[in-house]
N, C-alpha and C positions, 0 to 999 in steps of 0.2 A: 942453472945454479945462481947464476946474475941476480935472477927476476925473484930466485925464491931465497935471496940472504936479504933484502928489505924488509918483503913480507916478514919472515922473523923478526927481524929489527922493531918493525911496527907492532907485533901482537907482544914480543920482551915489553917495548917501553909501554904500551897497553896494560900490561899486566901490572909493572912496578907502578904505574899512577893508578890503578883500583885499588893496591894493594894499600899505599899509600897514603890515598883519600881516604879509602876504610879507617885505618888505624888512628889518623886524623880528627876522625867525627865520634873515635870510638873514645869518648871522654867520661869521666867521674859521674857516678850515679848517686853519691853519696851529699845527702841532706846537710846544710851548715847547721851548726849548733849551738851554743855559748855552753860553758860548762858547766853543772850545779851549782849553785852557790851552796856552801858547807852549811850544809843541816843538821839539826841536833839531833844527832844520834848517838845511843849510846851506846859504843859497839862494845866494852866489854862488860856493860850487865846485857847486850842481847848475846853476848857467846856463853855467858855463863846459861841465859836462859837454856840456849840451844843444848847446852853440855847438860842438862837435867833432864832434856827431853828424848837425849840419846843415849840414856837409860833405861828407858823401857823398853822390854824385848818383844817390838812390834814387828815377831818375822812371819812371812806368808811362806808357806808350804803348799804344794800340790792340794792338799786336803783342805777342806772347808776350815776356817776357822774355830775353836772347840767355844762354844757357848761361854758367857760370862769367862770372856778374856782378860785377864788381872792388867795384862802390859797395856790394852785399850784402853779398859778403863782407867790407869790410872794416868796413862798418857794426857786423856782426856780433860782429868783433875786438875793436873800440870798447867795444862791451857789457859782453862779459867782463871786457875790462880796467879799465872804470867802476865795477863791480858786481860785487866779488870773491867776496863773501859771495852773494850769490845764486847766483852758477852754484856754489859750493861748497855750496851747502844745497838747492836746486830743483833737481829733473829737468829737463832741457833736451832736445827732441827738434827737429830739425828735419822740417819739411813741407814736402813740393811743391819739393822745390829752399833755398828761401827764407824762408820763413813758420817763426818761432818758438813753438813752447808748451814752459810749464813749468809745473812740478806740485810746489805745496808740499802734501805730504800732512797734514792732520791728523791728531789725537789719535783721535777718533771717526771709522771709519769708514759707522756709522750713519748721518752728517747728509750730503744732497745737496752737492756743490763746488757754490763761486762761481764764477763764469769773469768775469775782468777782460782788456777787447777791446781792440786800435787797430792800427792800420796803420804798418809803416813807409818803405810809399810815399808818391810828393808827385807832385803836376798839375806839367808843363811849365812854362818858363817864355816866351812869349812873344818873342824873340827882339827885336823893334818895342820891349816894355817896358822891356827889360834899361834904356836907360837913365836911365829913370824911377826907378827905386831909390834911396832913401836910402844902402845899400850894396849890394854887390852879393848876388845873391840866394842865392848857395851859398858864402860867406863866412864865415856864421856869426859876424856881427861882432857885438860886445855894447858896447851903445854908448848913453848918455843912459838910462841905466836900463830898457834894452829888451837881448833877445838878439832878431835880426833876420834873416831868412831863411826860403826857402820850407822849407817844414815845420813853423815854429815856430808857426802855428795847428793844421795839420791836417798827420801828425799825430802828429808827433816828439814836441810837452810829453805829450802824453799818454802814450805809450809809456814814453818816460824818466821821466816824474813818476810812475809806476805800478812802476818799476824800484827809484825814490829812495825811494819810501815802504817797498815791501817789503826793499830794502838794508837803514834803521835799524833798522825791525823785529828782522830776523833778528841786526844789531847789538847789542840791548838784548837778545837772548835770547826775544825771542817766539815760542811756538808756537800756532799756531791750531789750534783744536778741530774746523774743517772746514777742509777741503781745497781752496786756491786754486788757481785754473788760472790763468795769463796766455795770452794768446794774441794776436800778432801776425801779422795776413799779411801780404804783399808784392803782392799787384796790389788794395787795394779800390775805387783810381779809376778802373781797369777791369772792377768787377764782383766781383772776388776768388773767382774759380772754381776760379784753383789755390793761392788760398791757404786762406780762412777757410771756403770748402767743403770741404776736404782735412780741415780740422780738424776740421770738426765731424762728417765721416763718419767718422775713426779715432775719437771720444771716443763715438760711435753704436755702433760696431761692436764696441764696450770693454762698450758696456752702460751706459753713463752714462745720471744724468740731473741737471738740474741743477738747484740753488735758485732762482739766477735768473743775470742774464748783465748786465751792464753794458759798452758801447761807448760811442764818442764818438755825438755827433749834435749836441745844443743844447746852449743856453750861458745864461749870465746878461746878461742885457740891461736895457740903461735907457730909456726911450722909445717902448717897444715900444705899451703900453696905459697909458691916464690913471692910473698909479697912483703914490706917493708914495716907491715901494723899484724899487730893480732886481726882477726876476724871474727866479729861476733855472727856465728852460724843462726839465721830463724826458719826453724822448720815449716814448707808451706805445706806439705805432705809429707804423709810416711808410710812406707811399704805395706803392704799384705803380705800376709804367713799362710801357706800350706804345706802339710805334711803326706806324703804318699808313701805307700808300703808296696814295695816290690816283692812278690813271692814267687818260690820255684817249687815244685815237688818232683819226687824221685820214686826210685822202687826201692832202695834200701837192696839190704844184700849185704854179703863181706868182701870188702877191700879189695880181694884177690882175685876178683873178677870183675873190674870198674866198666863203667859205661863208656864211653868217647868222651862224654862228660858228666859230671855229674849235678847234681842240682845246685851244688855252689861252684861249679864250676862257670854252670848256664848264668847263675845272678853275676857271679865277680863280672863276666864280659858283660851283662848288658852297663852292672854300674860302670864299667871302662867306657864304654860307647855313649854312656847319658852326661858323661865326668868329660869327655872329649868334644858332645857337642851343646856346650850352654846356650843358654838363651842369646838373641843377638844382641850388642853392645849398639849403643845412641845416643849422642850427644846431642839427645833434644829435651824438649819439656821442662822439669823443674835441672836437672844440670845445666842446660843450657840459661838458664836463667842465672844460676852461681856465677858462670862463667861472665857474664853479660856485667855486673855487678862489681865481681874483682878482678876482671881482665883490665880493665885502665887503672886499676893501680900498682900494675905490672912495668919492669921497666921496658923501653921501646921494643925491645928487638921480641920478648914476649905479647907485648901490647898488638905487636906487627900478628903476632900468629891468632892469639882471642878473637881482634877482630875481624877475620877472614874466615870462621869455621867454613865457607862455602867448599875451601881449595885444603885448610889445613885439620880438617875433621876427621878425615880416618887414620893420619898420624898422631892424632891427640888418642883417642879409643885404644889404641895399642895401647899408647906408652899408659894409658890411665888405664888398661885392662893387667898390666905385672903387678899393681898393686890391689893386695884385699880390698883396702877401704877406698879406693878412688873406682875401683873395680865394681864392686856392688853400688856402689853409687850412678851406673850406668848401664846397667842391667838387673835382671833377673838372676838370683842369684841360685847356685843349686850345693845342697851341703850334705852330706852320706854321715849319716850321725851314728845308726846305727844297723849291725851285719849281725847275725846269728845265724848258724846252721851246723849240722853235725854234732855226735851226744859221746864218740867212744873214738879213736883211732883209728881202726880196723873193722870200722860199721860205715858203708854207705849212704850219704845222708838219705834220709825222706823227704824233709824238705828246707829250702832255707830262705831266710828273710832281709830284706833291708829296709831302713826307715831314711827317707829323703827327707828335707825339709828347702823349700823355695821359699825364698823372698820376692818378694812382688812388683815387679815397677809402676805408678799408678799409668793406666794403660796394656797392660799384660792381667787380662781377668784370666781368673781361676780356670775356667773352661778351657783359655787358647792354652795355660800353663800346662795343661793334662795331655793334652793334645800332643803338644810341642815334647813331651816324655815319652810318651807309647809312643812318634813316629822316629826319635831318638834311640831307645830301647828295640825295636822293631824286632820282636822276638814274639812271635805268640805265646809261646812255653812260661812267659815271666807275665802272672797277674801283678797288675796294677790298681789299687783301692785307697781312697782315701785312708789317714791313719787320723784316730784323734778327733777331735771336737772341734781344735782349738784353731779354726782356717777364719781369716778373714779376707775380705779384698781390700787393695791401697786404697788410701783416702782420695778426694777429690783434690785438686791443687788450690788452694788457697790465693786471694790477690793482693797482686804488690803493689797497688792502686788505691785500697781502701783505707777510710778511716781507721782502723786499726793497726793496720801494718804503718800507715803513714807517723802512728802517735808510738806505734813501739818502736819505728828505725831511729827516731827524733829522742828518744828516752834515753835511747842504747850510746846514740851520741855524746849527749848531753853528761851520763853519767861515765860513762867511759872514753872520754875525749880523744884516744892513741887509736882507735876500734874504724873499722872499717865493717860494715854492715851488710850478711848475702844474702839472700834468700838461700834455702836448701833441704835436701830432702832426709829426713829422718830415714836412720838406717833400721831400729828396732820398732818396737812398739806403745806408745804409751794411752792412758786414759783417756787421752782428745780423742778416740776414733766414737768415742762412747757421741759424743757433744755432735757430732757432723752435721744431723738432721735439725739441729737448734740455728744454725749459723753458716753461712757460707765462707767464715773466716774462720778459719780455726790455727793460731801459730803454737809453735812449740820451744821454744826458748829457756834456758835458766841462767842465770847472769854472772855465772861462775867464771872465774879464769883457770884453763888447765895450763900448764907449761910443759914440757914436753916432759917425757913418763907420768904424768899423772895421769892418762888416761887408763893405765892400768890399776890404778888405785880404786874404779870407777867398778864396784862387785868385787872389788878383791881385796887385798892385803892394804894396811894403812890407809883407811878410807881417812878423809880430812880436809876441813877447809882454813885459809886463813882470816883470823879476825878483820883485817884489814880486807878483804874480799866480801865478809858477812857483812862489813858494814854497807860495803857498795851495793850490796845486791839489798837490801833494806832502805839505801839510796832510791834506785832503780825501780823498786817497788812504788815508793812515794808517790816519784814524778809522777809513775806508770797512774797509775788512780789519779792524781791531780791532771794529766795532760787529757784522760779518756771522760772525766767527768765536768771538769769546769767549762764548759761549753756546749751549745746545745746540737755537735757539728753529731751529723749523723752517718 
């Protein structure tokens, strides 16, 4: 015992000085800035613009868009007549019917375009909520220091605040040295197949390629992780979606003579058993990079754990696996959306169904995802078949090294001086998956501030932003084009 209480002694103090030095070296990744100097903007003729624009009823549906769309077109009208100087200076092409790009060309044709992304369609409105609204939702009413209406998170300010910044621009006489692309489509809450794919197979088929691409996706949040600032979230990737259909069949029969089980018996267990064993949980790749980014602005005794993932990584996984959103953020997600089986009470089913849907970690391809079900499920008796069209794989991780991400961390700063800056991974879907093959940069950012519960405003009830918010992100826009264009940095 003598001989072996040192040895302890030596491997304790051993461990406290790695633990130690680590958390030491694990210092601030965040860019200095100086903050915007106050530019002239006019935030409330651009809320009124945005309050006229979130009157037209540009909702996507499941279905194709119906030909000669009133809300399109006259959306579209609005534009122009908002944004004189632009359609007089930018190439404007329409796509797909609906979907807008325009093309400011630079000075230099030598340096790769920006392409600056958003939609200008909006999710349904629930017919049950309507009356739940503060006003009503296609009103566009501006009101208590908010313009209020579906679209005005996602994803109308974007579009207009991306319209507003290059409008003064072009006002004050700016030319840029590279070539900006805007790009709007019209269905990305249906996948944007005939919009932001349209677009990016004509800018394919031109020969393009791109610097990098900026779309909506994350925002700046408070609350999110223990730290002292908001964090403005930039998506360097974002998941893949597939859907899988589990089926069972039966013999049917009447009630009163049951199987041992029957066919919704067989699926309810296998979902028990696929529901019990999810994808594996990892704190590597793009979360490990969040973590990297806002662990030193953590205070010590957290700082001491971020930067040690070697020793403190499977108690981080837990504690981030009780929560949905810190939870999907580090696996593969699996969600039972939909069950049907059975026609009468006292009828044995024939057959019954369910509909999985997975989210994707980039890393976890569609194939190992299938795999990882059926040996889960491990039932013969339960077919397993894709369901749906609508599967993609995760994007490719974007870098936090390049000229783009370098001039958006520096923007984000700049415009929002309280912000702490992560990289991170998109939980849903958006139009950038279209852009991948143009650009090895692809971020997804919108420069919004949510405060806690407004994240439920985001597809639902009270959608809204405030004026003073519209103005920053028409701020943030600015720079964003001044910082990416006045140089010839590649």
């Amino acid at each position: 015992m003598r001989r072996i209480l040192p040895v302890l002694a030596l491997a304790v103090i051993a461990l406290a000085t790695a633990l130690v030095v680590n958390t030491l070296r694990f210092t601030s990744r965040q860019v200095p800035a100086e903050p915007l100097a106050a530019a002239a903007v006019d935030a409330t003729g651009a809320a009124r613009r945005l309050s006229e624009a979130l009157r037209f009823r540009t909702v996507s549906y499941q279905d194709p868009v119906p030909a000669g769309s009133s809300d399109f077109r006259g959306l579209h009208e609005h534009l122009e007549k908002a944004f004189p100087k632009v359609h007089a200076t930018l190439r404007k092409e329409l796509v797909g019917d609906y979907s807008l790009l325009y093309t400011w060309t630079g000075t230099d044709p030598s340096l790769d375009p920006i392409l600056l992304a958003g939609h200008q369609d909006v999710v349904p409105v629930d017919p049950a909520t309507e009356g739940g609204w503060s006003h009503p939702p296609f009103d566009g009413h501006v009101a208590d220091g908010y313009v209020w209406g579906r679209g005005a998170m996602d994803d109308k300010s974007g579009v207009l605040g991306i319209l507003e910044a290059v409008e003064t621009l072009v006002a004050e006489g700016y030319r840029p040295r590279r070539t900006v692309l805007l790009a709007f489509g019209h269905d990305e809450e249906v996948g944007g197949h005939e919009g932001a794919a349209q677009i990016a197979a004509l800018l394919r088929g031109r020969g393009l390629k791109l610097d990098y691409v900026l779309d909506e996706g994350l925002i700046i949040a408070e609350g999110v992780l223990p730290v002292p600032h908001p964090i403005a979230f930039v998506g360097i990737a974002e998941k893949g979606s597939l859907s899988l259909e589990l089926s069972v069949d039966g013999e049917g029969g009447h009630s009163s003579m049951p199987p041992t089980q029957t066919a919704i018996g067989v699926l309810g267990a296998a979902v028990g058993r696929l529901e019990a064993h999810p994808m594996p949980a990892g704190i590597h790749g793009v979360a490990r990079q969040t973590l990297d980014y806002v662990g030193p602005e953590m205070s010590w005794g957290k700082r001491l754990v971020f930067a040690n993932l070697w020793l403190f990584a499977p108690l981080l996984e837990r504690r981030f696996s009780m929560r949905p959103d810190t939870n999907a953020a580090i696996r593969t997600t699996t969600a039972v959306t939909i069950i049907e089986g059975g026609i009468k009470d006292n009828v044995l089913p024939t057959r019954a169904r369910a509909v999985v849907n997975l989210r994707t970690l980039p890393g976890d391809g569609i194939e190992k995802v299938i795999a990882h079900v059926r040996e889960a499920v491990g039932d013969p008796r339960v077919r397993i078949e894709r369901h749906g069209s609508m599967a993609w794989e995760a994007s490719p991780i974007s870098g936090t090294e390049s000229h783009g991400f370098r001039v958006l961390e520096r923007t984000i700063r700049q415009a929002f001086p309280d912000t702490i800056v992560a990289p991170a991974l998109v939980l849903g879907a958006t139009d950038s998956r279209h852009y991948v093959g143009l650009t090895k940069d692809v971020y997804r950012f919108l420069p919004q501030r949510y405060l806690p519960g407004d994240a439920k405003r985001y597809h639902g009830t009270d959608e809204r932003i405030s004026i003073e918010n519209y103005g920053q992100c028409i701020r943030f826009y600015r720079e964003l084009v001044r910082g990416s264009t006045s140089t010839s940095s590649r």
